[in-house]
N, CA, C and O atoms as a GROMACS GRO file, in nm:
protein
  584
    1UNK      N    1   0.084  -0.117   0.000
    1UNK     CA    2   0.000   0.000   0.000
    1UNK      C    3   0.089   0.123   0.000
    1UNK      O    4   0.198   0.121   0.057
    2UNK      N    5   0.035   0.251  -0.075
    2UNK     CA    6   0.153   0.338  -0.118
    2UNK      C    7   0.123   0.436   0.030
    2UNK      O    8   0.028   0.431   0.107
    3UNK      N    9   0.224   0.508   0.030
    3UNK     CA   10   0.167   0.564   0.171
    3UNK      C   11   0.098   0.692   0.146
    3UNK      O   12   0.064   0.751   0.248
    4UNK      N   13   0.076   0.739   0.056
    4UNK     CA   14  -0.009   0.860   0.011
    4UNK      C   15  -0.174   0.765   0.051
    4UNK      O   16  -0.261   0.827   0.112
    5UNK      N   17  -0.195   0.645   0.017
    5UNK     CA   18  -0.327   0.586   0.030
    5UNK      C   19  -0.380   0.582   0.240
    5UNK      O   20  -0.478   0.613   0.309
    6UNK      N   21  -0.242   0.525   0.261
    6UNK     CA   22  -0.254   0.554   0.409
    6UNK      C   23  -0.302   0.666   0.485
    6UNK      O   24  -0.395   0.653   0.565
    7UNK      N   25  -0.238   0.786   0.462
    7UNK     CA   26  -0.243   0.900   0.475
    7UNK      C   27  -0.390   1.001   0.465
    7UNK      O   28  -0.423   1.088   0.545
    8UNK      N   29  -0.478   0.948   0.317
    8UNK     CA   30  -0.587   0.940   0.275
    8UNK      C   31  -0.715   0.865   0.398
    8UNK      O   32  -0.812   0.921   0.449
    9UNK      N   33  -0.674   0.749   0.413
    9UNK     CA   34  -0.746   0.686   0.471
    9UNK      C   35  -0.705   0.736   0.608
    9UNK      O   36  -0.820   0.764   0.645
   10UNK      N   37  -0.650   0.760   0.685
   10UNK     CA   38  -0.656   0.843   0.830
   10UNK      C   39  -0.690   0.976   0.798
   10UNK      O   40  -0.762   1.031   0.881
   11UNK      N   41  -0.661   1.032   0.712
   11UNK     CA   42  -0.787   1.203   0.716
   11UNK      C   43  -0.917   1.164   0.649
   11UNK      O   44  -0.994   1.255   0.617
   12UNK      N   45  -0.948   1.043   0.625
   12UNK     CA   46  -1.072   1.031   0.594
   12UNK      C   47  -1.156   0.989   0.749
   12UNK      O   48  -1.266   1.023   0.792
   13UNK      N   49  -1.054   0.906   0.803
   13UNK     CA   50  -1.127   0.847   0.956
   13UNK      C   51  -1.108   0.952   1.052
   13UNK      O   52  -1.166   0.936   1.159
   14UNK      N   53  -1.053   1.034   1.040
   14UNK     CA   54  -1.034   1.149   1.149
   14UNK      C   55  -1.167   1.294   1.105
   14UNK      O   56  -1.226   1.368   1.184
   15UNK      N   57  -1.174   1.287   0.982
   15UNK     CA   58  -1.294   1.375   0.945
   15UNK      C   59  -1.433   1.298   0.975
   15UNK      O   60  -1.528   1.364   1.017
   16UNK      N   61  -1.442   1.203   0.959
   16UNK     CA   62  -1.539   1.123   1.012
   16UNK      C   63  -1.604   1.148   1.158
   16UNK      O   64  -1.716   1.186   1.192
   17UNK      N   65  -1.474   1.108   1.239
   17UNK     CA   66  -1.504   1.133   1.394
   17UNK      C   67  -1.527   1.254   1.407
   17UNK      O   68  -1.603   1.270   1.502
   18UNK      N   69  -1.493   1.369   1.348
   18UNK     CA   70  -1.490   1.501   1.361
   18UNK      C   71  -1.644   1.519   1.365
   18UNK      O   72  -1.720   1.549   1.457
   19UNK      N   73  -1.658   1.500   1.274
   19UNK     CA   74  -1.849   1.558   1.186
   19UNK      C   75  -1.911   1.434   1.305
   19UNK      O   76  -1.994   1.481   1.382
   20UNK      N   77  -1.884   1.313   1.321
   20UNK     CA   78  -1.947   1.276   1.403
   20UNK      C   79  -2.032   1.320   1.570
   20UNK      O   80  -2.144   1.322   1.622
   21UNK      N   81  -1.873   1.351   1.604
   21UNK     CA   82  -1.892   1.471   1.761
   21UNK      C   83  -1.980   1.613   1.732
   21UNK      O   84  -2.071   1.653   1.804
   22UNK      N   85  -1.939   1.669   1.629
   22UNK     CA   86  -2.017   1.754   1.568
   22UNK      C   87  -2.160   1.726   1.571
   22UNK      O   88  -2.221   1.816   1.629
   23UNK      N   89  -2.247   1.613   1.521
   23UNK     CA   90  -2.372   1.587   1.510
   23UNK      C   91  -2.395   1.571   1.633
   23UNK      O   92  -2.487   1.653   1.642
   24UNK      N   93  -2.382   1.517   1.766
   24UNK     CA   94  -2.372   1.438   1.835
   24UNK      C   95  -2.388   1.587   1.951
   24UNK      O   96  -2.470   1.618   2.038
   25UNK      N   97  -2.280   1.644   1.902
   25UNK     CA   98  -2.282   1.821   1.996
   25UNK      C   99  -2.414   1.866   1.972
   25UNK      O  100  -2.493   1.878   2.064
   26UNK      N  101  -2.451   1.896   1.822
   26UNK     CA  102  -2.579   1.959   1.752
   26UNK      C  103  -2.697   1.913   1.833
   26UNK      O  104  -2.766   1.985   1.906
   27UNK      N  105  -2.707   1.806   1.815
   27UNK     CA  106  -2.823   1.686   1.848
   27UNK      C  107  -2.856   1.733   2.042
   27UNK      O  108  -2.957   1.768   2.102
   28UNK      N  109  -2.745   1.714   2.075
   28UNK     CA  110  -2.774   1.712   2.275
   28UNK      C  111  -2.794   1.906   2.290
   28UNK      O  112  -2.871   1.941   2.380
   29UNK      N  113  -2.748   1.987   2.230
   29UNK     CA  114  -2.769   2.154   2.274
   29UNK      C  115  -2.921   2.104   2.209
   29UNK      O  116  -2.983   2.056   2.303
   30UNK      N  117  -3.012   2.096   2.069
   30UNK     CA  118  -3.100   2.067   2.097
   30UNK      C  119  -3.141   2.020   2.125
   30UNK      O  120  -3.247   2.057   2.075
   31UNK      N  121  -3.176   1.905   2.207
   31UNK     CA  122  -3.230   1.848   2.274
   31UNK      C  123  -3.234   1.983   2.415
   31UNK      O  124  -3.329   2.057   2.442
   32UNK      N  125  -3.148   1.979   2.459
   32UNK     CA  126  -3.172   2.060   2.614
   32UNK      C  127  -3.235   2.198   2.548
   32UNK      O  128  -3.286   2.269   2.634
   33UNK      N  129  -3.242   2.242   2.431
   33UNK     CA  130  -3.310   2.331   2.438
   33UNK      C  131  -3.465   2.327   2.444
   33UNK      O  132  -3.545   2.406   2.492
   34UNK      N  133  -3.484   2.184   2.364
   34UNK     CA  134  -3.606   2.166   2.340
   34UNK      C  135  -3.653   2.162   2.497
   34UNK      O  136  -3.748   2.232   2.534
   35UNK      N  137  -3.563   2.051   2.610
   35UNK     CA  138  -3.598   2.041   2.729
   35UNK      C  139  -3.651   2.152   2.806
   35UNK      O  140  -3.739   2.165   2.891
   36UNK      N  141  -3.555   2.237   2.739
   36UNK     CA  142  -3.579   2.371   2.857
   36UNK      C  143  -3.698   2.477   2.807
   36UNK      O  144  -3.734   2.558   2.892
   37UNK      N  145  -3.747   2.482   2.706
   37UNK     CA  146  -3.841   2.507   2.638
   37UNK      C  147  -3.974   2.433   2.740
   37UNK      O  148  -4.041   2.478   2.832
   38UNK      N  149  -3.972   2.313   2.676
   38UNK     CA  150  -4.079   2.254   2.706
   38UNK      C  151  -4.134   2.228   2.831
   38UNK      O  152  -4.248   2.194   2.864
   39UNK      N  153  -3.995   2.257   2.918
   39UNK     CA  154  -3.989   2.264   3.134
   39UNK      C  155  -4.080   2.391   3.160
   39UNK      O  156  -4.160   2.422   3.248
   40UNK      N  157  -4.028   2.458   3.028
   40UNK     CA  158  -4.091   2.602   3.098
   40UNK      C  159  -4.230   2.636   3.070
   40UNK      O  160  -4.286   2.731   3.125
   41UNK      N  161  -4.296   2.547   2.974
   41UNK     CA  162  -4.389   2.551   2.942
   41UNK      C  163  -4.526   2.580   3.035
   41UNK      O  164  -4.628   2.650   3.032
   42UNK      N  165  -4.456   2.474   3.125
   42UNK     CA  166  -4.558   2.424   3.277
   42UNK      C  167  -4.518   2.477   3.403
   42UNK      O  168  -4.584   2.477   3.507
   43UNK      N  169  -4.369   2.535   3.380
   43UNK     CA  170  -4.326   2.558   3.549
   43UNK      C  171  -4.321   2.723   3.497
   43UNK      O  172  -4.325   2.793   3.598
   44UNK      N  173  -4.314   2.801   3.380
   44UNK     CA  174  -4.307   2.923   3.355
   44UNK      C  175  -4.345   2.997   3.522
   44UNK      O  176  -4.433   2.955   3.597
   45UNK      N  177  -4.240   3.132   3.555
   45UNK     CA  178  -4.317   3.173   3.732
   45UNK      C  179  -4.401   3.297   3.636
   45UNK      O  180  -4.437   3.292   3.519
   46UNK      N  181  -4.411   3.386   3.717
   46UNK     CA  182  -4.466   3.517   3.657
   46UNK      C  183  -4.352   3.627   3.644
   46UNK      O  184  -4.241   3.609   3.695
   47UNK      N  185  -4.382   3.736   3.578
   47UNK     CA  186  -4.283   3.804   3.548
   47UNK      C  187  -4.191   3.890   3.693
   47UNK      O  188  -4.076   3.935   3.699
   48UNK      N  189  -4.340   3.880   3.827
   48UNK     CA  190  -4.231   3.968   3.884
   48UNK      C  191  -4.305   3.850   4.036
   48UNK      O  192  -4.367   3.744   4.033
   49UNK      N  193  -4.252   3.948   4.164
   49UNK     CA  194  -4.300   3.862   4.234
   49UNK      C  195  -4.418   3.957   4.310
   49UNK      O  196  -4.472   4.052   4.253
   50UNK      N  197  -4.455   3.907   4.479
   50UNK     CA  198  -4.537   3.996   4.529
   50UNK      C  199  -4.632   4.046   4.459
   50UNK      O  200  -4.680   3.968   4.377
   51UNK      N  201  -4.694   4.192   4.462
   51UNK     CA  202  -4.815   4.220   4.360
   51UNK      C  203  -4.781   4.268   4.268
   51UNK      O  204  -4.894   4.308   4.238
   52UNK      N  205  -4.714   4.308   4.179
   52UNK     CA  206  -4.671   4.354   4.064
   52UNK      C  207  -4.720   4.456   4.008
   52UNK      O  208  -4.756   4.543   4.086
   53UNK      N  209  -4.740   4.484   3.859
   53UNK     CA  210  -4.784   4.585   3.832
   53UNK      C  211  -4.966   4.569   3.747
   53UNK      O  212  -4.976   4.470   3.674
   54UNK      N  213  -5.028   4.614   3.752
   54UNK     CA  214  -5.097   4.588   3.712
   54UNK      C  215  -5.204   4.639   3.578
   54UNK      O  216  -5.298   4.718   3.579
   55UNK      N  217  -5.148   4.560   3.472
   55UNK     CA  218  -5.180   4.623   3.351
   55UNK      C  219  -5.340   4.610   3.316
   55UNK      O  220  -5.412   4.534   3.379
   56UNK      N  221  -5.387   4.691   3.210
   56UNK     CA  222  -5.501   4.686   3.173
   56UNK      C  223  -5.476   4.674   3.021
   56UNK      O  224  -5.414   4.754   2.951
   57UNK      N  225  -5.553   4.530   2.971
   57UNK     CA  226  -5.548   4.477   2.856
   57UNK      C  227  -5.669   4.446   2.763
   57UNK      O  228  -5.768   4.398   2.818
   58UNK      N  229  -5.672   4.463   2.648
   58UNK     CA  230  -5.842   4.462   2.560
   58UNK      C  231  -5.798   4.374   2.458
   58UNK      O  232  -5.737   4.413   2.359
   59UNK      N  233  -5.832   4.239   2.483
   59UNK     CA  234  -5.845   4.149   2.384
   59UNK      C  235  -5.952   4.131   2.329
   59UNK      O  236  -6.052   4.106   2.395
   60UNK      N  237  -5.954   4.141   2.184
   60UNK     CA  238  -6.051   4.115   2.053
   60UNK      C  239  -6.116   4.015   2.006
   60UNK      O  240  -6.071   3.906   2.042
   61UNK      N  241  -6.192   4.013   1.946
   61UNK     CA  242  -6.245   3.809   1.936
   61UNK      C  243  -6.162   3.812   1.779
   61UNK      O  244  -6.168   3.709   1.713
   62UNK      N  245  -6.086   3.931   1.722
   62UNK     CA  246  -6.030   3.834   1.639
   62UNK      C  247  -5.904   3.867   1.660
   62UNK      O  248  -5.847   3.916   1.563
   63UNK      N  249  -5.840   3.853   1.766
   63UNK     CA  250  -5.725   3.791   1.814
   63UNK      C  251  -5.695   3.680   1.830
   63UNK      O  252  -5.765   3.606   1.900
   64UNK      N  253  -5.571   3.632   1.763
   64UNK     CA  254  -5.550   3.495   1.776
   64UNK      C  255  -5.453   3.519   1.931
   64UNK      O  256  -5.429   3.625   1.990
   65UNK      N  257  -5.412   3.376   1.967
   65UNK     CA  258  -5.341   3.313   2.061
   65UNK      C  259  -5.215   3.381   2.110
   65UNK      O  260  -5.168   3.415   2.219
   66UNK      N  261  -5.166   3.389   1.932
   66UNK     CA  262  -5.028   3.451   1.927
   66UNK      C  263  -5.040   3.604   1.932
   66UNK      O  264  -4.942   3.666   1.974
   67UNK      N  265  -5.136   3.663   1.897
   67UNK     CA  266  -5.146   3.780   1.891
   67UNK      C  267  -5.160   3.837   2.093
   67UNK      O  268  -5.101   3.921   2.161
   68UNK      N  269  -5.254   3.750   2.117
   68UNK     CA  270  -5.271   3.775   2.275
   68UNK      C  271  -5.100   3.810   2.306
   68UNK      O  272  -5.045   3.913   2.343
   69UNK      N  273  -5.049   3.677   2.275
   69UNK     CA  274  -4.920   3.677   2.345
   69UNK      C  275  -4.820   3.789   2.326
   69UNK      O  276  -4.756   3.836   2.420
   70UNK      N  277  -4.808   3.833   2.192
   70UNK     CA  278  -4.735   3.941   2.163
   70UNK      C  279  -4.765   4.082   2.241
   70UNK      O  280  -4.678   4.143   2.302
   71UNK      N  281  -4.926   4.134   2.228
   71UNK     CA  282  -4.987   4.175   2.326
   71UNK      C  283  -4.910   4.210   2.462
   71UNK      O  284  -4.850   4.314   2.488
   72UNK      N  285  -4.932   4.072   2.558
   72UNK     CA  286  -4.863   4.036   2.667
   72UNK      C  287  -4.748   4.051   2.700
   72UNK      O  288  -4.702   4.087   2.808
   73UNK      N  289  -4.682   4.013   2.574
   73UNK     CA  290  -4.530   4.077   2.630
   73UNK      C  291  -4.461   4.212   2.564
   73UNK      O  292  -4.343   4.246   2.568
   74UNK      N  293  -4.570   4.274   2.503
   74UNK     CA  294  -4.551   4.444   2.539
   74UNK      C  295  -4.562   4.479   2.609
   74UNK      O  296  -4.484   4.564   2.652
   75UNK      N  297  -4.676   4.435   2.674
   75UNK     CA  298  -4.737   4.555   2.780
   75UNK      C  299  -4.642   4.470   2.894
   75UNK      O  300  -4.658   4.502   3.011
   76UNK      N  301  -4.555   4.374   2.866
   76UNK     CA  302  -4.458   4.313   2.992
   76UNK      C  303  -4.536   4.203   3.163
   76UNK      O  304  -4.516   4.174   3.280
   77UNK      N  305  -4.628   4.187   3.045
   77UNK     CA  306  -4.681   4.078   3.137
   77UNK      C  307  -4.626   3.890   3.127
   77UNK      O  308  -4.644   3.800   3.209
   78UNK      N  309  -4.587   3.889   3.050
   78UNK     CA  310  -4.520   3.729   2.958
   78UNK      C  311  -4.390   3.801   2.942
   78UNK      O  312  -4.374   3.923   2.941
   79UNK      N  313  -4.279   3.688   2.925
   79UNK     CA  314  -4.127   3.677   2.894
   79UNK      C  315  -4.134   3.670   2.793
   79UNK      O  316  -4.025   3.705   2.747
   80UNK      N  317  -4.224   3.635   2.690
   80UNK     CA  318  -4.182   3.541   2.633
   80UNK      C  319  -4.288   3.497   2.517
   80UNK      O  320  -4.317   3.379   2.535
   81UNK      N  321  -4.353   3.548   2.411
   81UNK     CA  322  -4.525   3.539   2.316
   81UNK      C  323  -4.531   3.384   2.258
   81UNK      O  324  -4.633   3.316   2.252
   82UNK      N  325  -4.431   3.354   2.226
   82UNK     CA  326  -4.452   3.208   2.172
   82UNK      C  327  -4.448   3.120   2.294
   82UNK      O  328  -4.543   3.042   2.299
   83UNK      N  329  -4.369   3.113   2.384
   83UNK     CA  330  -4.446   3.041   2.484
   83UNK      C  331  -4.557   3.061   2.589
   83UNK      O  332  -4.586   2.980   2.677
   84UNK      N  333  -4.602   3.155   2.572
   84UNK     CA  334  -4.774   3.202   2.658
   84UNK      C  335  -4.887   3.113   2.501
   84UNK      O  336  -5.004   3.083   2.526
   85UNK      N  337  -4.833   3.088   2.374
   85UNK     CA  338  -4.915   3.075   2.308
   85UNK      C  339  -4.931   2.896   2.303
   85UNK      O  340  -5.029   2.822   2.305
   86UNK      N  341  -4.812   2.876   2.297
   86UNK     CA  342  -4.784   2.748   2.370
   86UNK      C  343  -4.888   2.694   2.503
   86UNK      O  344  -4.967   2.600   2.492
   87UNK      N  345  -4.869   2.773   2.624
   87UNK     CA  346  -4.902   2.731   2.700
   87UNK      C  347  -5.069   2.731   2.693
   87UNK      O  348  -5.142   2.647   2.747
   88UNK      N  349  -5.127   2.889   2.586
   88UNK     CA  350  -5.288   2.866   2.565
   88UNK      C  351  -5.310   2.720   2.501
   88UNK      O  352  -5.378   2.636   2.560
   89UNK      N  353  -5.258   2.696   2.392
   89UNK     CA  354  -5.283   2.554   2.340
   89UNK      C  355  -5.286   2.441   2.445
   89UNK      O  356  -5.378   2.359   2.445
   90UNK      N  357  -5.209   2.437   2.514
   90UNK     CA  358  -5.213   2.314   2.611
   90UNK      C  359  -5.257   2.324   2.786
   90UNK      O  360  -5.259   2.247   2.882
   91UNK      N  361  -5.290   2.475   2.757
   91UNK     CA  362  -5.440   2.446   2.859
   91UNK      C  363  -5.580   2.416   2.896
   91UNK      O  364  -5.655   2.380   2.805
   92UNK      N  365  -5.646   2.429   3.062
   92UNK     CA  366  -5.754   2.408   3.014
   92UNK      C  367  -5.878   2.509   2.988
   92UNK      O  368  -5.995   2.478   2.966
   93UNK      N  369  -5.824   2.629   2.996
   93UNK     CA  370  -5.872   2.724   2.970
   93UNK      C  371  -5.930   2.792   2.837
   93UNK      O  372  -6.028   2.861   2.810
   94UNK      N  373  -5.823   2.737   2.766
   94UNK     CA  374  -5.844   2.765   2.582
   94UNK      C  375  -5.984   2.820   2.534
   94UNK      O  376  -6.018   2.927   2.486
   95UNK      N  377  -6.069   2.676   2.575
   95UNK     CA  378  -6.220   2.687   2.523
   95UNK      C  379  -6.298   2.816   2.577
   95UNK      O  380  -6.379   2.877   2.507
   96UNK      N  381  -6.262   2.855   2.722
   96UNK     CA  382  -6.369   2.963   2.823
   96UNK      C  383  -6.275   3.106   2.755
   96UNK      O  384  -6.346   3.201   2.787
   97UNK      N  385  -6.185   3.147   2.699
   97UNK     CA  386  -6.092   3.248   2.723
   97UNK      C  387  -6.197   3.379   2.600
   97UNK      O  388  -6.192   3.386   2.478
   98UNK      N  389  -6.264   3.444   2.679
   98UNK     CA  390  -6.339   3.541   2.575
   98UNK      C  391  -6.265   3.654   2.542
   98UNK      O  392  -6.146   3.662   2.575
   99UNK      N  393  -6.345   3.777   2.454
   99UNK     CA  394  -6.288   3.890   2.475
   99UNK      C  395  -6.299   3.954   2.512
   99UNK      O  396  -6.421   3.970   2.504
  100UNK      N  397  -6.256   4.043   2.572
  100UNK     CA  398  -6.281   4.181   2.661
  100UNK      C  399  -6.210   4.210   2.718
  100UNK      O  400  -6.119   4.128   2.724
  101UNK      N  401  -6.185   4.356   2.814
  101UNK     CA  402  -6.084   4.431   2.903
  101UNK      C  403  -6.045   4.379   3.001
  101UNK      O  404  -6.143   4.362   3.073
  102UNK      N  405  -5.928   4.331   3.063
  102UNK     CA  406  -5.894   4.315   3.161
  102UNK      C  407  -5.775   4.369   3.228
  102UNK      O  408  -5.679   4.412   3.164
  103UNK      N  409  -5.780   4.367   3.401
  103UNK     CA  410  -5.681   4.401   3.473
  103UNK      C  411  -5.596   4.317   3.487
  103UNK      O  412  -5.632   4.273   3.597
  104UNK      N  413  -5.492   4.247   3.455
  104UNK     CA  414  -5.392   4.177   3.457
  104UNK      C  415  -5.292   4.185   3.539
  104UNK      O  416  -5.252   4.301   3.525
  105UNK      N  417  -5.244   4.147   3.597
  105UNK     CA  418  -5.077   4.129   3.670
  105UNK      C  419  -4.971   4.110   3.640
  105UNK      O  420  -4.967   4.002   3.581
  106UNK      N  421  -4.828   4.176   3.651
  106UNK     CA  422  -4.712   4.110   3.631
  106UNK      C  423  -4.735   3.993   3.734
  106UNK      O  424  -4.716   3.878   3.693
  107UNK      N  425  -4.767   4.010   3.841
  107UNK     CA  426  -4.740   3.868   3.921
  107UNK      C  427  -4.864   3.753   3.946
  107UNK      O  428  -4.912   3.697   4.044
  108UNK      N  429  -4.885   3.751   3.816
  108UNK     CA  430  -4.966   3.645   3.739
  108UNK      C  431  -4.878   3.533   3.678
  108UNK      O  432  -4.764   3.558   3.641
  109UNK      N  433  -4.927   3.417   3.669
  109UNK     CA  434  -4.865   3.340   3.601
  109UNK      C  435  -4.947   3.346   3.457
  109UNK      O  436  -5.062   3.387   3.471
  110UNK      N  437  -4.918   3.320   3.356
  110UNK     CA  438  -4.964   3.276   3.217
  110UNK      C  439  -5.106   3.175   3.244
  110UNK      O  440  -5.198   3.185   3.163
  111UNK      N  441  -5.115   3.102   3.331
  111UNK     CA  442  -5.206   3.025   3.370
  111UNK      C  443  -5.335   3.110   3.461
  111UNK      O  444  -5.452   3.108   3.423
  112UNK      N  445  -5.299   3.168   3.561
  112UNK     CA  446  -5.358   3.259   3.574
  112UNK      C  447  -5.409   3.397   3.520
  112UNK      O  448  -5.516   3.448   3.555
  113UNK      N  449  -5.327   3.447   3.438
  113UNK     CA  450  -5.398   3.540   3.335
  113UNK      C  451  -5.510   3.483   3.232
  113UNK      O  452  -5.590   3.552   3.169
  114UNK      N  453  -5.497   3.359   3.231
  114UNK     CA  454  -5.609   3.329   3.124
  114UNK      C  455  -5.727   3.301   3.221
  114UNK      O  456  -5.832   3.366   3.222
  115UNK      N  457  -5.699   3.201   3.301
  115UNK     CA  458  -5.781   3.244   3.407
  115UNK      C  459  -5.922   3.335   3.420
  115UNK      O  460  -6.039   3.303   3.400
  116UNK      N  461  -5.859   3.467   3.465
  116UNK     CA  462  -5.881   3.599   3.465
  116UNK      C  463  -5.944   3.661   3.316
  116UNK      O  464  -6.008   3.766   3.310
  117UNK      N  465  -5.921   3.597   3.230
  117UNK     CA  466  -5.978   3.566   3.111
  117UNK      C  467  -6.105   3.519   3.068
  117UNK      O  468  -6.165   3.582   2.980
  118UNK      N  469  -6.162   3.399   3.126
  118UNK     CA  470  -6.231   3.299   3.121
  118UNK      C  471  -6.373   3.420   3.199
  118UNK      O  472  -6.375   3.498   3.294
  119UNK      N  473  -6.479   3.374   3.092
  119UNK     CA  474  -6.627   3.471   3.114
  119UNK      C  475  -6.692   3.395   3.142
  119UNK      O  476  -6.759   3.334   3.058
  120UNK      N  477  -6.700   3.362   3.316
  120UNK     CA  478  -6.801   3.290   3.343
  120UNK      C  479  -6.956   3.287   3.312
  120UNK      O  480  -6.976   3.373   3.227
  121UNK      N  481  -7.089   3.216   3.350
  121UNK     CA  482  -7.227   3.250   3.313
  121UNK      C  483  -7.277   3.382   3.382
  121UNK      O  484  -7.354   3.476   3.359
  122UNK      N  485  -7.172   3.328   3.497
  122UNK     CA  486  -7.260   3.459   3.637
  122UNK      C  487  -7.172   3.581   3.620
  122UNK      O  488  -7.219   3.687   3.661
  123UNK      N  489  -7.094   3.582   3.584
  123UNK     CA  490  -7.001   3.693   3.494
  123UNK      C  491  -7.082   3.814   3.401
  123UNK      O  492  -7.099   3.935   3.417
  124UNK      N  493  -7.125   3.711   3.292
  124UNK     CA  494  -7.162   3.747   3.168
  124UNK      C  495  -7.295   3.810   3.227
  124UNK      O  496  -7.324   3.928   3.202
  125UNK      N  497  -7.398   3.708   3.327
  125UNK     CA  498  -7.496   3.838   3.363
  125UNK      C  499  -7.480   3.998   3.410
  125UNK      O  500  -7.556   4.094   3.397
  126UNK      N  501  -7.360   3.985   3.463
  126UNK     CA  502  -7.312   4.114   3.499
  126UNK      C  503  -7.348   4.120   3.694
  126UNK      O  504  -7.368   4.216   3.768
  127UNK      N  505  -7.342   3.975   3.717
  127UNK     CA  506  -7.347   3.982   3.852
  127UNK      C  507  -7.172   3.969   3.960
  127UNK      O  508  -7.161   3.967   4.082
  128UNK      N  509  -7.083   3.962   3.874
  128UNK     CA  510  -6.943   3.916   3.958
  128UNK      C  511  -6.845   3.958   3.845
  128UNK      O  512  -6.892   3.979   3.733
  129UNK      N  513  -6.715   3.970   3.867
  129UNK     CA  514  -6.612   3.962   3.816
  129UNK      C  515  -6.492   3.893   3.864
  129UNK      O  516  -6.476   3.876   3.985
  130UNK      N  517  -6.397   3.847   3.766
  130UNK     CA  518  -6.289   3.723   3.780
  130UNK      C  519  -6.186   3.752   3.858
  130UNK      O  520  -6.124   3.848   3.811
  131UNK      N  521  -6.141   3.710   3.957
  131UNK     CA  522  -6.020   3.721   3.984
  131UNK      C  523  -5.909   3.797   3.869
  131UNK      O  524  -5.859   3.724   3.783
  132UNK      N  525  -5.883   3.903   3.870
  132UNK     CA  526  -5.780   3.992   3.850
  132UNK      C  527  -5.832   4.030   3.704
  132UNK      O  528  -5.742   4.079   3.635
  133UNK      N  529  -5.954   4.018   3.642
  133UNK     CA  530  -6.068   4.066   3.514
  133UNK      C  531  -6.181   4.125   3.567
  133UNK      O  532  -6.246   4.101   3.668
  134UNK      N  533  -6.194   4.218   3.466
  134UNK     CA  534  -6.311   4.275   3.486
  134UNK      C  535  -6.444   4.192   3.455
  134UNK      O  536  -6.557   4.224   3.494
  135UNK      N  537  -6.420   4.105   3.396
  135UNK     CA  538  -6.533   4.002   3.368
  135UNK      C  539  -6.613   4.065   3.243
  135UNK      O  540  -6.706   3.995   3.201
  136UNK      N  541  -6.582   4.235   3.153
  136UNK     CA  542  -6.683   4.258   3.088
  136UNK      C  543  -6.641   4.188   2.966
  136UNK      O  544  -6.521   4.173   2.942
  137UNK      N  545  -6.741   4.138   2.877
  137UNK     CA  546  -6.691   4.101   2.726
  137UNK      C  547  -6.752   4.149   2.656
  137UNK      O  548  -6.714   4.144   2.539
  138UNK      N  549  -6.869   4.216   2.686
  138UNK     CA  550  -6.928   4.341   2.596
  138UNK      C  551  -7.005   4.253   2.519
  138UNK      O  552  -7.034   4.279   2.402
  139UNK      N  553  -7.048   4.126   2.588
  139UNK     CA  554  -7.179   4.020   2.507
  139UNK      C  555  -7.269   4.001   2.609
  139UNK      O  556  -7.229   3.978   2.723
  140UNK      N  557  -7.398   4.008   2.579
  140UNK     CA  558  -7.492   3.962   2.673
  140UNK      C  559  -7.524   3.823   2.671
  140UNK      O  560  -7.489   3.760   2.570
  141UNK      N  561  -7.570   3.776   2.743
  141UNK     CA  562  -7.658   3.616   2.735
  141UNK      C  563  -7.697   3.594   2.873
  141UNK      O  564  -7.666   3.636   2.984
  142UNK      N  565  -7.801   3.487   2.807
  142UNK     CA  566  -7.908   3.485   2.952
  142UNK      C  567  -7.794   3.394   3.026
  142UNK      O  568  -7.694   3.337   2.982
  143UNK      N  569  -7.876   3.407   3.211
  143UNK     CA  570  -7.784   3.363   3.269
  143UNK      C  571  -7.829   3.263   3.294
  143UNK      O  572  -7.944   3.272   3.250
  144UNK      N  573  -7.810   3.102   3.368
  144UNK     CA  574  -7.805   3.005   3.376
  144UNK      C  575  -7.842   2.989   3.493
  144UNK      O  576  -7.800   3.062   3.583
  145UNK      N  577  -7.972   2.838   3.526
  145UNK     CA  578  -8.022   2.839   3.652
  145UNK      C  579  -8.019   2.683   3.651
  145UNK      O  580  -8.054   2.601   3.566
  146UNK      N  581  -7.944   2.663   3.821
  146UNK     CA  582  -7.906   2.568   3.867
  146UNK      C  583  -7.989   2.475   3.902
  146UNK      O  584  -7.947   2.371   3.952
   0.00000   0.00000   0.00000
């Protein structure tokens, strides 16, 4: 074997291992990113602690999810718009979340702002309002008897 062929064949096996560790690096940073993404999904805290500040927000019925979220983290209530939109999708709130004005919190969680969201029956009569919402959505409907 000539030794130019040798030579060939060890920078071929050494580029190998190279790009290998390489994929292998690629592959585990995402992965932990995805991890840390997806940790935060559910453990997200709120933006501040104690009572925070407390914003006043007017969501639209043709606001989407993502739009809320962007919303949210102007006015500096969310870290973060793609994961508050995230977290609407995979709550259980999604279905109740109407539109209308609300008082919001920095020291809300994402879970609790939707919350605060959610237009109950006895709400909508105009007899109560939500924890940290004004409860108005600017729709009437009859109210519901138990």
């Amino acid at each position: 074997m000539k030794s130019g062929n040798v030579v060939l064949a060890v920078f071929g096996a050494i580029c190998r291992v190279v790009v290998a560790i390489l994929a292998i690096f690629v592959i585990y940073r995402g992965a932990m990113a995805c991890y840390d993404y997806g940790y935060r999904i559910f453990t997200e805290p709120a933006v501040s602690s104690g009572d925070g500040r407390t914003v006043t927000v007017a969501v639209t019925e043709s606001m989407s999810p993502s739009d809320i979220g962007k919303l949210f983290e102007s006015k500096g209530l969310v870290r973060d718009a793609r994961l508050f939109t995230l977290q609407y999708y995979l709550s259980e709130f999604k279905a109740d979340v109407k539109p209308g004005i609300f008082e919001l919190s920095t020291s809300m969680t994402a879970e609790e702002m939707m919350e605060a969201m959610t237009v109950t029956s006895e709400e909508e009569s105009g007899s109560g309002t939500n924890a940290g919402g004004t409860g108005t959505s600017g729709e009437g409907t009859e109210g519901v008897t138990e």
